[in-house]
CHARMM internal coordinates of N, CA and C (Angstrom, degrees):
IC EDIT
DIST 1 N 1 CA 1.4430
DIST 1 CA 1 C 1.5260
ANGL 1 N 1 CA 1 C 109.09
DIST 1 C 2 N 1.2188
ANGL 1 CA 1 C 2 N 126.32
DIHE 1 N 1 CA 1 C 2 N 163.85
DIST 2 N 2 CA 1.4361
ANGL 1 C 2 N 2 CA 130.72
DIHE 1 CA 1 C 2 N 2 CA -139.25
DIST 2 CA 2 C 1.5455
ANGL 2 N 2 CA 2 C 84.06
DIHE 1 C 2 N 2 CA 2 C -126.80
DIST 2 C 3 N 1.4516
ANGL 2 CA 2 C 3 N 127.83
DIHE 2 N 2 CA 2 C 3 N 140.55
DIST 3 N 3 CA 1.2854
ANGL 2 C 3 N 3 CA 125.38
DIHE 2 CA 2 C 3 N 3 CA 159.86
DIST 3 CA 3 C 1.6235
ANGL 3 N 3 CA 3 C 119.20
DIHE 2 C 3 N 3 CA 3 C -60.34
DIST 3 C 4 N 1.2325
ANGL 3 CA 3 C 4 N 113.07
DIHE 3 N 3 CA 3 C 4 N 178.00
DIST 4 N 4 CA 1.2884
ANGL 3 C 4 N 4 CA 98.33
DIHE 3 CA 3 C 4 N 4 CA -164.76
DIST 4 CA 4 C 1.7585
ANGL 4 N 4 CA 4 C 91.67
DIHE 3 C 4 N 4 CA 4 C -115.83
DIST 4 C 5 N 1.3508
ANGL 4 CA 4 C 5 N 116.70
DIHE 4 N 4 CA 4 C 5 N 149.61
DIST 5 N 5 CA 1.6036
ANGL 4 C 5 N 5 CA 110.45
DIHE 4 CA 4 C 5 N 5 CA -171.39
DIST 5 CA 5 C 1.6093
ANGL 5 N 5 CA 5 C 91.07
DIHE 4 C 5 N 5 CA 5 C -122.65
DIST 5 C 6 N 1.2864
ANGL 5 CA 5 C 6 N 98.44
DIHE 5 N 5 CA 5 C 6 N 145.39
DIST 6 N 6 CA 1.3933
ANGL 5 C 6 N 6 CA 118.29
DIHE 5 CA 5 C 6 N 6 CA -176.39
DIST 6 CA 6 C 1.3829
ANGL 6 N 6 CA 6 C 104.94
DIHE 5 C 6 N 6 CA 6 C -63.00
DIST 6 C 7 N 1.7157
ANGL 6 CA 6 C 7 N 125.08
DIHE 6 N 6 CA 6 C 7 N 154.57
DIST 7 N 7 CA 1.7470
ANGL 6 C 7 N 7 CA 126.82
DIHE 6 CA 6 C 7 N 7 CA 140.54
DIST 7 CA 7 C 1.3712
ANGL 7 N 7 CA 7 C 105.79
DIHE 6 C 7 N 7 CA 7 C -29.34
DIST 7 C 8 N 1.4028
ANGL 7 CA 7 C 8 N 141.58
DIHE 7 N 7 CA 7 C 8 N -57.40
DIST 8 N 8 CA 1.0768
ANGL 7 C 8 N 8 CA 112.21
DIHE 7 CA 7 C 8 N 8 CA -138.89
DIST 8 CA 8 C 1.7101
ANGL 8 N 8 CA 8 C 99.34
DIHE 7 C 8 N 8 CA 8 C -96.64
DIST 8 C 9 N 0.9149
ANGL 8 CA 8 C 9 N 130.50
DIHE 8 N 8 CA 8 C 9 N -26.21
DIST 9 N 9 CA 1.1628
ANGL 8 C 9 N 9 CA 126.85
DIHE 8 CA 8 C 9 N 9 CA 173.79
DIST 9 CA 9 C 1.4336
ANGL 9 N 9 CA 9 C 124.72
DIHE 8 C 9 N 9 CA 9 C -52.34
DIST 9 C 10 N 1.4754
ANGL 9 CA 9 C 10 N 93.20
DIHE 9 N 9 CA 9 C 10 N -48.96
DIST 10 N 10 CA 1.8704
ANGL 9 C 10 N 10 CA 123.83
DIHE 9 CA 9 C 10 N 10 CA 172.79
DIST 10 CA 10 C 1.4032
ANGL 10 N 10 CA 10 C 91.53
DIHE 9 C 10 N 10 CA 10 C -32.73
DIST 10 C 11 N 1.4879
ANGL 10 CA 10 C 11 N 108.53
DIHE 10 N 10 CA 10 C 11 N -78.85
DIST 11 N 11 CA 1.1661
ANGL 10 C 11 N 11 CA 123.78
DIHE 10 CA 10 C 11 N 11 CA -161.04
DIST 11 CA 11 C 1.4870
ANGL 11 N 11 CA 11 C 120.90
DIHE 10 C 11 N 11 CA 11 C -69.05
DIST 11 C 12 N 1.0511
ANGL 11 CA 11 C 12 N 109.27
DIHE 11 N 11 CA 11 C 12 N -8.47
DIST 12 N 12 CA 1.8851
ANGL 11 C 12 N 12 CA 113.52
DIHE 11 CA 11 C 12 N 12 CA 159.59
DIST 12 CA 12 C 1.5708
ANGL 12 N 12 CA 12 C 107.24
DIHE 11 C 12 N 12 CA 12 C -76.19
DIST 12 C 13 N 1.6139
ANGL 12 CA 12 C 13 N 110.67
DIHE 12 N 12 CA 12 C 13 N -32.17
DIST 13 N 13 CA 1.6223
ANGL 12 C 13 N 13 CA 103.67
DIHE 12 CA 12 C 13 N 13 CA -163.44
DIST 13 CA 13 C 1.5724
ANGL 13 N 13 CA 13 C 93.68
DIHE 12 C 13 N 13 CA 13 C -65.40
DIST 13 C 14 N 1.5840
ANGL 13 CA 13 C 14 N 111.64
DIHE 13 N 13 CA 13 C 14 N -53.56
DIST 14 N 14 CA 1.3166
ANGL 13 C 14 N 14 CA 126.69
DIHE 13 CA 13 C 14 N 14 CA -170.50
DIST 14 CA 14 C 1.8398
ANGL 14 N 14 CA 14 C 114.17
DIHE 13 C 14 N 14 CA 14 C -27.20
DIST 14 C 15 N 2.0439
ANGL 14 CA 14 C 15 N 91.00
DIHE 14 N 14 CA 14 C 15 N -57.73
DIST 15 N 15 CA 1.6714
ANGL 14 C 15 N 15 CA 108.83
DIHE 14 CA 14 C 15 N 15 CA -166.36
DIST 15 CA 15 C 1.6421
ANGL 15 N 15 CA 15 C 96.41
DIHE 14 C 15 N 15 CA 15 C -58.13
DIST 15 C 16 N 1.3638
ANGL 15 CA 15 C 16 N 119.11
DIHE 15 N 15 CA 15 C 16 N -34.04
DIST 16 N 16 CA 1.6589
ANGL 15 C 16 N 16 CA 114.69
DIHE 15 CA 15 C 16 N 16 CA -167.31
DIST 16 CA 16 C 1.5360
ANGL 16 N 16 CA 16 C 116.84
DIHE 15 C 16 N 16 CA 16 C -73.29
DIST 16 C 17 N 2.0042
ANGL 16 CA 16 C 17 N 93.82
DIHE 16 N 16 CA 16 C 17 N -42.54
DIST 17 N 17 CA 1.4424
ANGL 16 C 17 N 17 CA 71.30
DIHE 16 CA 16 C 17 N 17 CA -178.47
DIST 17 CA 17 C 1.5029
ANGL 17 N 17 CA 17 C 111.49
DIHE 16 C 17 N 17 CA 17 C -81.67
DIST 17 C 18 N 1.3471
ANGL 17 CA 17 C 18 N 126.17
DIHE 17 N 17 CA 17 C 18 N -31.57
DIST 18 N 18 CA 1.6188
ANGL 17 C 18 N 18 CA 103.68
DIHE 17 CA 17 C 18 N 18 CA 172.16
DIST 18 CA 18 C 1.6809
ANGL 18 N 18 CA 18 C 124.36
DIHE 17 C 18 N 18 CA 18 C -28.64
DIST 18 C 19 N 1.0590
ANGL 18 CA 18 C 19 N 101.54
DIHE 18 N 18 CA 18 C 19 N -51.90
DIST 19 N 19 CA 1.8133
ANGL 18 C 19 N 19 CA 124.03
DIHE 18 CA 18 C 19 N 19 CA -175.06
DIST 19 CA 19 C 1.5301
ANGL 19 N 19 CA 19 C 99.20
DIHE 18 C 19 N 19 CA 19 C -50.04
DIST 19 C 20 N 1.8299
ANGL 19 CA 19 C 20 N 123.62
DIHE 19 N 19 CA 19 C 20 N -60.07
DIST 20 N 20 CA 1.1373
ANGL 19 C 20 N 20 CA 85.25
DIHE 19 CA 19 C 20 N 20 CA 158.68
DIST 20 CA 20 C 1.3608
ANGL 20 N 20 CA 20 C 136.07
DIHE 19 C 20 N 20 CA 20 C -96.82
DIST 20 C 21 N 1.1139
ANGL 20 CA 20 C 21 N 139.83
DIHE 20 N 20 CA 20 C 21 N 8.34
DIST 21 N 21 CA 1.3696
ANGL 20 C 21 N 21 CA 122.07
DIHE 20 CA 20 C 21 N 21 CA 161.60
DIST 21 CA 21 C 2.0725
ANGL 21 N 21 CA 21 C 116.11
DIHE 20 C 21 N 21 CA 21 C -69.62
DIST 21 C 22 N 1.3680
ANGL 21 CA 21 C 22 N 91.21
DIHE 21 N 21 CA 21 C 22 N -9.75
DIST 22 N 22 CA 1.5898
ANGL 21 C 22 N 22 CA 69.70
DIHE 21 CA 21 C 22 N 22 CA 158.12
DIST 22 CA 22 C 1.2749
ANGL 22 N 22 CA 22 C 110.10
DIHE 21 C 22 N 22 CA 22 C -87.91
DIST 22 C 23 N 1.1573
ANGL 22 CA 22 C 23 N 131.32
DIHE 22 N 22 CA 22 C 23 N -41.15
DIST 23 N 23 CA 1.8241
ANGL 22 C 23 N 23 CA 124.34
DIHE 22 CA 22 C 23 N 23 CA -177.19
DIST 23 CA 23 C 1.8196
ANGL 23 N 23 CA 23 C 110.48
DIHE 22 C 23 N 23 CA 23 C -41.62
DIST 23 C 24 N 1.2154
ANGL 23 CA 23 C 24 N 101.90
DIHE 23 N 23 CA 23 C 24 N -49.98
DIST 24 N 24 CA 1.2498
ANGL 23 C 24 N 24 CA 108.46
DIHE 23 CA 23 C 24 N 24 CA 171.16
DIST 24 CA 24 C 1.3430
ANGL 24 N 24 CA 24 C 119.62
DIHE 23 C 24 N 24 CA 24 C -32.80
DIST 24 C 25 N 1.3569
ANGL 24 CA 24 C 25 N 109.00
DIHE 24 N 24 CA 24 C 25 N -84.19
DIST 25 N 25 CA 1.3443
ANGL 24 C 25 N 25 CA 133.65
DIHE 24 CA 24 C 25 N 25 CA 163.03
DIST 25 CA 25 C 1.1646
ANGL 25 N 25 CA 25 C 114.23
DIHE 24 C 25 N 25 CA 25 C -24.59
DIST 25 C 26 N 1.3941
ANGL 25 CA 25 C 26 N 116.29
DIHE 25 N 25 CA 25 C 26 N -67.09
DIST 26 N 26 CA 1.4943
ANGL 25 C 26 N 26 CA 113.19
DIHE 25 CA 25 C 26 N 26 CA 164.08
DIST 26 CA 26 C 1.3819
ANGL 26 N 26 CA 26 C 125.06
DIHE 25 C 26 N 26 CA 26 C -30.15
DIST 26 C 27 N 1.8481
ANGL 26 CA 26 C 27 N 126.54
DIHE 26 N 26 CA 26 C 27 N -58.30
DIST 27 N 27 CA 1.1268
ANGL 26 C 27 N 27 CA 139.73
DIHE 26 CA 26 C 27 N 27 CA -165.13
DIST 27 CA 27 C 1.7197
ANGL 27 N 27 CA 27 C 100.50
DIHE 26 C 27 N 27 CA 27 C -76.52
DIST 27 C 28 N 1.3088
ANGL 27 CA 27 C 28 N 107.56
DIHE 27 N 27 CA 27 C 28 N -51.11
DIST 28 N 28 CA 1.6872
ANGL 27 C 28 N 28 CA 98.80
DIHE 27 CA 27 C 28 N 28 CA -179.70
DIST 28 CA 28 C 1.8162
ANGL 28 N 28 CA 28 C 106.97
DIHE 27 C 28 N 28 CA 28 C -50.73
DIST 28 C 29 N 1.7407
ANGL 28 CA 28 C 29 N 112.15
DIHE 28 N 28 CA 28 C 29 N -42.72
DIST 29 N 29 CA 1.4864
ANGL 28 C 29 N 29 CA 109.89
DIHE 28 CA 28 C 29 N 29 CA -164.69
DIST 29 CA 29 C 1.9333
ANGL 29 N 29 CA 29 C 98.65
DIHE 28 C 29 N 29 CA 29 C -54.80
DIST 29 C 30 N 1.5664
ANGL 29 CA 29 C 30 N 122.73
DIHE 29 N 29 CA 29 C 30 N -35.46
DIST 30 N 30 CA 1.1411
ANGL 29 C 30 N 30 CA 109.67
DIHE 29 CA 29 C 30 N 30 CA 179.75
DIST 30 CA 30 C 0.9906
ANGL 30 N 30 CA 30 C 124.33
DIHE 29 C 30 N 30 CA 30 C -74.51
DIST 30 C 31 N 1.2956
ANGL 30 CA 30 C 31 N 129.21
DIHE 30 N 30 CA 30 C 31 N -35.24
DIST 31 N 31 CA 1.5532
ANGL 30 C 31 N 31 CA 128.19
DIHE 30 CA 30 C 31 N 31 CA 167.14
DIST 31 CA 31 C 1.3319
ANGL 31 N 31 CA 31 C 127.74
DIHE 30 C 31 N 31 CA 31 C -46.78
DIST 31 C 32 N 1.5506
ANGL 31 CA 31 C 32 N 104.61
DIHE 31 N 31 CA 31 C 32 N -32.79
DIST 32 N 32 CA 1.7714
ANGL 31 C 32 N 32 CA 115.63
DIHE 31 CA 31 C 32 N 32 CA 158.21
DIST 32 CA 32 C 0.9910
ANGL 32 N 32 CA 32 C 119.78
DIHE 31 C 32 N 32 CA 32 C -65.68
DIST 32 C 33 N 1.5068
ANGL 32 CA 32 C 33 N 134.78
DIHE 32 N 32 CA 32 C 33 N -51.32
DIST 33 N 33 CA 1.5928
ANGL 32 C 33 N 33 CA 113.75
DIHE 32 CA 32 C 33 N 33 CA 161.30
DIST 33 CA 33 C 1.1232
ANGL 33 N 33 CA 33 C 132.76
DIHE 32 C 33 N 33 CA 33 C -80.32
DIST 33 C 34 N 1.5719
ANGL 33 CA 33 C 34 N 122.52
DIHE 33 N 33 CA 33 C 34 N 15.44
DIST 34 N 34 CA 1.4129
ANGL 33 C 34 N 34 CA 112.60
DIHE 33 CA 33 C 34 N 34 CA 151.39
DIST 34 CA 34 C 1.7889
ANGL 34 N 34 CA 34 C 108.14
DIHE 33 C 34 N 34 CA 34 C -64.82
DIST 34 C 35 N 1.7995
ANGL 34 CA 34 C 35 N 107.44
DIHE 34 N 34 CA 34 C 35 N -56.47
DIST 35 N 35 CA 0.8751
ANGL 34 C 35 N 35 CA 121.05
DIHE 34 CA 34 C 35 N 35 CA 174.08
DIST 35 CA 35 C 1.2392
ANGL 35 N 35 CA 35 C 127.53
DIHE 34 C 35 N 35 CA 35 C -0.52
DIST 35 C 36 N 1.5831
ANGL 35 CA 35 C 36 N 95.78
DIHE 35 N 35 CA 35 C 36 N -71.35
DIST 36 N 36 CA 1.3614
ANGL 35 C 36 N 36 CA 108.16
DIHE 35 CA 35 C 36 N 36 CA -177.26
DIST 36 CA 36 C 1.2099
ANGL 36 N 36 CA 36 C 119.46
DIHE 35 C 36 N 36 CA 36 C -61.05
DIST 36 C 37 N 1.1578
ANGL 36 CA 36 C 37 N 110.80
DIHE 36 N 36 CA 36 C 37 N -51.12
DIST 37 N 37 CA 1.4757
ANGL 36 C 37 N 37 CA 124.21
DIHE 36 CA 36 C 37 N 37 CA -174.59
DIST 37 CA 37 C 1.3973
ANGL 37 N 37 CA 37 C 112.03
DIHE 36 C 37 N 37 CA 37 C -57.66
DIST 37 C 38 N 1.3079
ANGL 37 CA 37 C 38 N 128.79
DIHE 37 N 37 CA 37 C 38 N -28.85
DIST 38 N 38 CA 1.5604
ANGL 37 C 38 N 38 CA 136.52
DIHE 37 CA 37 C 38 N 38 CA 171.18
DIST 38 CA 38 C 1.9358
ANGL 38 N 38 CA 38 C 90.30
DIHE 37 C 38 N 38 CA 38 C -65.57
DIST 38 C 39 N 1.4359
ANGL 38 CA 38 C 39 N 129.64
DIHE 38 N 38 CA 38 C 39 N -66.46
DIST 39 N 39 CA 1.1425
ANGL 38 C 39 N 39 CA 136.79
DIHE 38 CA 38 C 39 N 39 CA -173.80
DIST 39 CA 39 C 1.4506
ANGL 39 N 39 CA 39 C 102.63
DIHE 38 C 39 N 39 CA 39 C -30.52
DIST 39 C 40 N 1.3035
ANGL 39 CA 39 C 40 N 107.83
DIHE 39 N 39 CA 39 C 40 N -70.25
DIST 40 N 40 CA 1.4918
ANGL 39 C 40 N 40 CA 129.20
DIHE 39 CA 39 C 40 N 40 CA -165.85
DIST 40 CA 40 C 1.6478
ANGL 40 N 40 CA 40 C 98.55
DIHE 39 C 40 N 40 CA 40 C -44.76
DIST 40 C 41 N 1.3323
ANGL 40 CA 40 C 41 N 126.42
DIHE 40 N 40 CA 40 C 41 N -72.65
DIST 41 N 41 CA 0.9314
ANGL 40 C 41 N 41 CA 135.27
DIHE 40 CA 40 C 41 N 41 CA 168.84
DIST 41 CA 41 C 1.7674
ANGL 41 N 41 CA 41 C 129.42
DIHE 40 C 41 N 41 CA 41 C -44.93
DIST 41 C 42 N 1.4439
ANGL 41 CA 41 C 42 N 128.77
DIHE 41 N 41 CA 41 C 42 N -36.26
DIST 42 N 42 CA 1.0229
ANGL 41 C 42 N 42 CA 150.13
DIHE 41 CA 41 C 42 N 42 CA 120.92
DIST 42 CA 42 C 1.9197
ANGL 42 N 42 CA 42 C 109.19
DIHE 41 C 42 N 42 CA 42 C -6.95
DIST 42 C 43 N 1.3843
ANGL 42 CA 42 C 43 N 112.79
DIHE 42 N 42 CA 42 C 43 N -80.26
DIST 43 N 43 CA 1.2602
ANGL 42 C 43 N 43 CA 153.39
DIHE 42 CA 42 C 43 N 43 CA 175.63
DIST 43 CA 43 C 1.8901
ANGL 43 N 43 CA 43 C 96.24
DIHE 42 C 43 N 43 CA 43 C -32.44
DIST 43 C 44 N 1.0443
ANGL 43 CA 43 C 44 N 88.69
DIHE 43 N 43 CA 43 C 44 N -63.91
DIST 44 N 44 CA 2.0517
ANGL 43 C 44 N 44 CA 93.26
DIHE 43 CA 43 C 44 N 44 CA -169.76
DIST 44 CA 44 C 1.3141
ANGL 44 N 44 CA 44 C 108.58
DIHE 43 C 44 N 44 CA 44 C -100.25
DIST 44 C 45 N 1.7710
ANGL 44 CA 44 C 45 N 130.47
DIHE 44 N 44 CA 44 C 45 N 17.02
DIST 45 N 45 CA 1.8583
ANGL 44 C 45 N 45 CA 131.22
DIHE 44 CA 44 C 45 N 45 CA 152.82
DIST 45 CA 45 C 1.4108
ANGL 45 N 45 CA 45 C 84.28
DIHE 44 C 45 N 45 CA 45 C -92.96
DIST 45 C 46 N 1.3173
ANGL 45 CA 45 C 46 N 154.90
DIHE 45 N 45 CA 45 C 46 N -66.41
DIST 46 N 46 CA 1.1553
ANGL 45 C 46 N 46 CA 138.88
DIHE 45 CA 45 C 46 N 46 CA 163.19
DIST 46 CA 46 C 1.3244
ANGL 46 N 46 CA 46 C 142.51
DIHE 45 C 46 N 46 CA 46 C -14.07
DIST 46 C 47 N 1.3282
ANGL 46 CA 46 C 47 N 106.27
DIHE 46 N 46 CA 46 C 47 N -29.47
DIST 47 N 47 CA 1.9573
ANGL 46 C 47 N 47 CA 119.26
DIHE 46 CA 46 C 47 N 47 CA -156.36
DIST 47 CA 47 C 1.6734
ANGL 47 N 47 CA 47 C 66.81
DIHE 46 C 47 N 47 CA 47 C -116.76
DIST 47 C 48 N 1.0086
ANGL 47 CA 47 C 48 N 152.62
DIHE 47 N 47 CA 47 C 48 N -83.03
DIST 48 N 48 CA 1.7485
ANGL 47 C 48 N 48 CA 146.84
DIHE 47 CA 47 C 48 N 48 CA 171.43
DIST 48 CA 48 C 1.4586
ANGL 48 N 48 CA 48 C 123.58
DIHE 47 C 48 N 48 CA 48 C -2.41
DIST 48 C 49 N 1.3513
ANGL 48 CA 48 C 49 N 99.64
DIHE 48 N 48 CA 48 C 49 N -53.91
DIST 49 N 49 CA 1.5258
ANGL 48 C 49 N 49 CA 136.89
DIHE 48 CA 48 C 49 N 49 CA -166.11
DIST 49 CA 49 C 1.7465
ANGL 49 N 49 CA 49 C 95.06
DIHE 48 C 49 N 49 CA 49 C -80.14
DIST 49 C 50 N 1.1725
ANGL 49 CA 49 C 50 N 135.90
DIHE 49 N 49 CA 49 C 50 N -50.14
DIST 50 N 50 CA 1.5313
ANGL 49 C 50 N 50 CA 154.21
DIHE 49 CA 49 C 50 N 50 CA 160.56
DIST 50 CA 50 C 1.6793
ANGL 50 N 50 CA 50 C 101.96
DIHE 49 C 50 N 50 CA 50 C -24.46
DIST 50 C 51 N 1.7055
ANGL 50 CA 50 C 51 N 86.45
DIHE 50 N 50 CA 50 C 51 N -85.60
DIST 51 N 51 CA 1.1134
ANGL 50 C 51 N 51 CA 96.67
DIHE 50 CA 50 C 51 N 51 CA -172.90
DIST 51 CA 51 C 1.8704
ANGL 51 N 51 CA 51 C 133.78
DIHE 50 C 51 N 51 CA 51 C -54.55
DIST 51 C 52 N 1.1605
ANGL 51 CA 51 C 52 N 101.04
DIHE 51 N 51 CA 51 C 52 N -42.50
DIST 52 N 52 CA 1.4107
ANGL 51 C 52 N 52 CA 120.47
DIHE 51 CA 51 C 52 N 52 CA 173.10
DIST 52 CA 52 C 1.9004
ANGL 52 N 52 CA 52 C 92.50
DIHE 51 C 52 N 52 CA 52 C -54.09
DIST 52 C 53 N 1.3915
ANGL 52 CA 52 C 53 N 127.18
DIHE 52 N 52 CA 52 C 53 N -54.60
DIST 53 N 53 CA 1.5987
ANGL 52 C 53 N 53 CA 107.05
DIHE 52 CA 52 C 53 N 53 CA -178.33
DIST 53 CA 53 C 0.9692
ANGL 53 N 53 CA 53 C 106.79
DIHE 52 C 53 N 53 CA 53 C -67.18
DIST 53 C 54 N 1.2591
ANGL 53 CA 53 C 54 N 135.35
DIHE 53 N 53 CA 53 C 54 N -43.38
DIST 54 N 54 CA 1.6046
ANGL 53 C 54 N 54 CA 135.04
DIHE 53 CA 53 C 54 N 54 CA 166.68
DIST 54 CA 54 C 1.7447
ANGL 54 N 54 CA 54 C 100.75
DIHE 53 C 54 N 54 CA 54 C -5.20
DIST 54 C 55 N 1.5659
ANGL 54 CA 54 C 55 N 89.51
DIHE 54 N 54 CA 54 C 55 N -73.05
DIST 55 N 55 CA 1.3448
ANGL 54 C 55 N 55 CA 104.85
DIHE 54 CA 54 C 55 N 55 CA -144.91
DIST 55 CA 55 C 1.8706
ANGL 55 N 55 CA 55 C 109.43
DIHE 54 C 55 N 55 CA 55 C -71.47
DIST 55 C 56 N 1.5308
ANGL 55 CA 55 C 56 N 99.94
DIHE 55 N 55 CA 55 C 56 N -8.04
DIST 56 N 56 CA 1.6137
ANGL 55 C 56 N 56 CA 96.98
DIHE 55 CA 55 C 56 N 56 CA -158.87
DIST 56 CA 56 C 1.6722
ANGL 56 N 56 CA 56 C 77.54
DIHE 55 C 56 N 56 CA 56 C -106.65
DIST 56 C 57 N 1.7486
ANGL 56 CA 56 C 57 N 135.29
DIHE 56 N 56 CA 56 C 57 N -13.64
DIST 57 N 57 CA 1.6097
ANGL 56 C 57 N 57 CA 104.09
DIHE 56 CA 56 C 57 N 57 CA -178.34
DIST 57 CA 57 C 1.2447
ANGL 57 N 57 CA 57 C 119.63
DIHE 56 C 57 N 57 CA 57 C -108.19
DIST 57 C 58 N 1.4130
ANGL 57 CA 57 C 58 N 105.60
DIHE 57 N 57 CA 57 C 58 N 11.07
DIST 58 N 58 CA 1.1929
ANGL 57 C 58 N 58 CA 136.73
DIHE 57 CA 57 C 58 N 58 CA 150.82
DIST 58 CA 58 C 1.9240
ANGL 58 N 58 CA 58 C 108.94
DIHE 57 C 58 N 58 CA 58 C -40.02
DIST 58 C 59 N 1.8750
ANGL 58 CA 58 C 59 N 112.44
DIHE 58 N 58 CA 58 C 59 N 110.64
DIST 59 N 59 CA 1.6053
ANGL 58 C 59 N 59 CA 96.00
DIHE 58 CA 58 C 59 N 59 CA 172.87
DIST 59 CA 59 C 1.5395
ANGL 59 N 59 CA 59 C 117.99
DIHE 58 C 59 N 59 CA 59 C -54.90
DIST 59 C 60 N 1.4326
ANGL 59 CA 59 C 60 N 110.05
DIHE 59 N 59 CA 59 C 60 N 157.44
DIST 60 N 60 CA 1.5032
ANGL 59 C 60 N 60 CA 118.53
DIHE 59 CA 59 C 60 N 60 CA -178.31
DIST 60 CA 60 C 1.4863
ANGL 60 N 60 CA 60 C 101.23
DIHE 59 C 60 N 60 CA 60 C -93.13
DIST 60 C 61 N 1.2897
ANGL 60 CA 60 C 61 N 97.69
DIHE 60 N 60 CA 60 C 61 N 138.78
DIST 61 N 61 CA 2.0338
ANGL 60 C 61 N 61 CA 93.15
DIHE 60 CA 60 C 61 N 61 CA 175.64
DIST 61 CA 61 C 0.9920
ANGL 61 N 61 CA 61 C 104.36
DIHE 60 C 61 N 61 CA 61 C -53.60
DIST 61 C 62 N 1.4606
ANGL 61 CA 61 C 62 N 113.75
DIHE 61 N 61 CA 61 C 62 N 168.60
DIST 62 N 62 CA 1.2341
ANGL 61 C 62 N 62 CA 128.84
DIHE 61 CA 61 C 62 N 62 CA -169.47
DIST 62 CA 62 C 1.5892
ANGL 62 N 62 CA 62 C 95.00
DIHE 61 C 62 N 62 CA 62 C -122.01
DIST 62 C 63 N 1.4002
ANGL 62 CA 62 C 63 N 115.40
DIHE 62 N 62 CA 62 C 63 N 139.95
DIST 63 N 63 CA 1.3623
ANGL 62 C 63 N 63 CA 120.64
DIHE 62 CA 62 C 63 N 63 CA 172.84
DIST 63 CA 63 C 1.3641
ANGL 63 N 63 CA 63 C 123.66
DIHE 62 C 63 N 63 CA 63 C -152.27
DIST 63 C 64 N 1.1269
ANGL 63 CA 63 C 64 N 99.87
DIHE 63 N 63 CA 63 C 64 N 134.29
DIST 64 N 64 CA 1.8771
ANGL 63 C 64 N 64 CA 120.74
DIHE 63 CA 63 C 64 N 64 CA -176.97
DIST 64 CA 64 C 1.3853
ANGL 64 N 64 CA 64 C 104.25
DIHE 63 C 64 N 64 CA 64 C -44.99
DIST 64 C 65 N 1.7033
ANGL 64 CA 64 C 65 N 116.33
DIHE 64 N 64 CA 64 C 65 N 112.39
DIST 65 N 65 CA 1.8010
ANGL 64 C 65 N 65 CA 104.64
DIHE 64 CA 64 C 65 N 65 CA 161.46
DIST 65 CA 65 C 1.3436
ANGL 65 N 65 CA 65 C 125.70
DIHE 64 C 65 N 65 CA 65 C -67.14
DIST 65 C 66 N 1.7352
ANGL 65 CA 65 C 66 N 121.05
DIHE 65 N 65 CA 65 C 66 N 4.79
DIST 66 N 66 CA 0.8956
ANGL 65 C 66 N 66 CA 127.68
DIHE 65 CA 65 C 66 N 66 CA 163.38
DIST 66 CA 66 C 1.3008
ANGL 66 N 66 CA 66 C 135.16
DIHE 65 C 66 N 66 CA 66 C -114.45
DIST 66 C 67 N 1.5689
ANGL 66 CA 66 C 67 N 118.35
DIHE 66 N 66 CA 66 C 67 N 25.92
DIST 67 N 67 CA 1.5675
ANGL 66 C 67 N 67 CA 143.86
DIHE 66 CA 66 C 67 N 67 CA 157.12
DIST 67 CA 67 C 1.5258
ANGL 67 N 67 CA 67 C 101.91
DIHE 66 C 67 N 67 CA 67 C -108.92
DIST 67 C 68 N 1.4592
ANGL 67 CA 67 C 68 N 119.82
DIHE 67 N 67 CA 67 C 68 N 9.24
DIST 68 N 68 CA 1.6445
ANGL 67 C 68 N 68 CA 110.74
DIHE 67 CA 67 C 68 N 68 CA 166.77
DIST 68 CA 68 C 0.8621
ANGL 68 N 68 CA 68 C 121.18
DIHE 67 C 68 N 68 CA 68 C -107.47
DIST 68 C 69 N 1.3907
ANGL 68 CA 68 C 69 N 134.52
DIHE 68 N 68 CA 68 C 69 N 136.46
DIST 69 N 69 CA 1.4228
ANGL 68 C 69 N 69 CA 137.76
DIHE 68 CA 68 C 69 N 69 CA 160.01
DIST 69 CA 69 C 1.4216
ANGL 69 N 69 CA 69 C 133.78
DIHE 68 C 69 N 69 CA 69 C -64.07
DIST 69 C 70 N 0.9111
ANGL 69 CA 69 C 70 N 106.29
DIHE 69 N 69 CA 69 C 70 N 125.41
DIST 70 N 70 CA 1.7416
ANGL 69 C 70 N 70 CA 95.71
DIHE 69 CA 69 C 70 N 70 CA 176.79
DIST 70 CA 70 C 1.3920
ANGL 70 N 70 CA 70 C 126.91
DIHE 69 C 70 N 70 CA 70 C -63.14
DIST 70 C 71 N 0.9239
ANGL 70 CA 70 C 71 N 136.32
DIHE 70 N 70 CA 70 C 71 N 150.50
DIST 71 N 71 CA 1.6171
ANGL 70 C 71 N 71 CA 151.86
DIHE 70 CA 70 C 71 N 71 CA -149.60
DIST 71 CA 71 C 1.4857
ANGL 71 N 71 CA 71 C 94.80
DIHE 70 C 71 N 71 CA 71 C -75.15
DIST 71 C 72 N 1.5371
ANGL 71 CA 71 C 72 N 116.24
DIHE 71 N 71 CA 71 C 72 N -23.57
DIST 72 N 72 CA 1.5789
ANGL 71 C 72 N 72 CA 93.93
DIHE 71 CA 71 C 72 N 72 CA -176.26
DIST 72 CA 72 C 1.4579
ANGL 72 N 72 CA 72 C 125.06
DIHE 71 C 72 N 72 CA 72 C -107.20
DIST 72 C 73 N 1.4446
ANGL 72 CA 72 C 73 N 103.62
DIHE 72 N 72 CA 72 C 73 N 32.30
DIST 73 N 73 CA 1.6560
ANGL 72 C 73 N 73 CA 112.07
DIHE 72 CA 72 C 73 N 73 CA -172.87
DIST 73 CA 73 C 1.4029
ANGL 73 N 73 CA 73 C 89.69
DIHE 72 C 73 N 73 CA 73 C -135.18
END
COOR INIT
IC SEED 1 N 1 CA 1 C
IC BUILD
């Protein structure tokens, strides 16, 4: 059989561990907005990264070597 523990003790164990599970809580909530912010950032070298292939598989005009001028006129 288990001794018997007072209210007030109870209720200190209770106040502590809340106390830390908010710290916790706290520390995970920051790690999520780093998170994001790595995402976010993540998010738009990608949307960059998109576009830039866009732009390079994109055909290249095609042009007459004989509608060009030479570089020294």
């Amino acid at each position: 059989m288990t001794p018997p523990v007072d209210s007030e003790a109870r209720l200190q164990n209770l106040e502590s561990a809340v106390a830390h599970l908010q710290h916790d809580f706290e520390q995970l909530h920051q790690v999520l907005l780093s998170l994001q912010g790595d995402l976010r950032l993540i998010g738009q070298t990608l949307s960059k990264f998109d576009r830039r292939l866009a732009l390079l598989s994109e055909s290249p005009e095609e042009r007459s070597p004989e509608e060009e001028r030479p570089p020294h006129y």
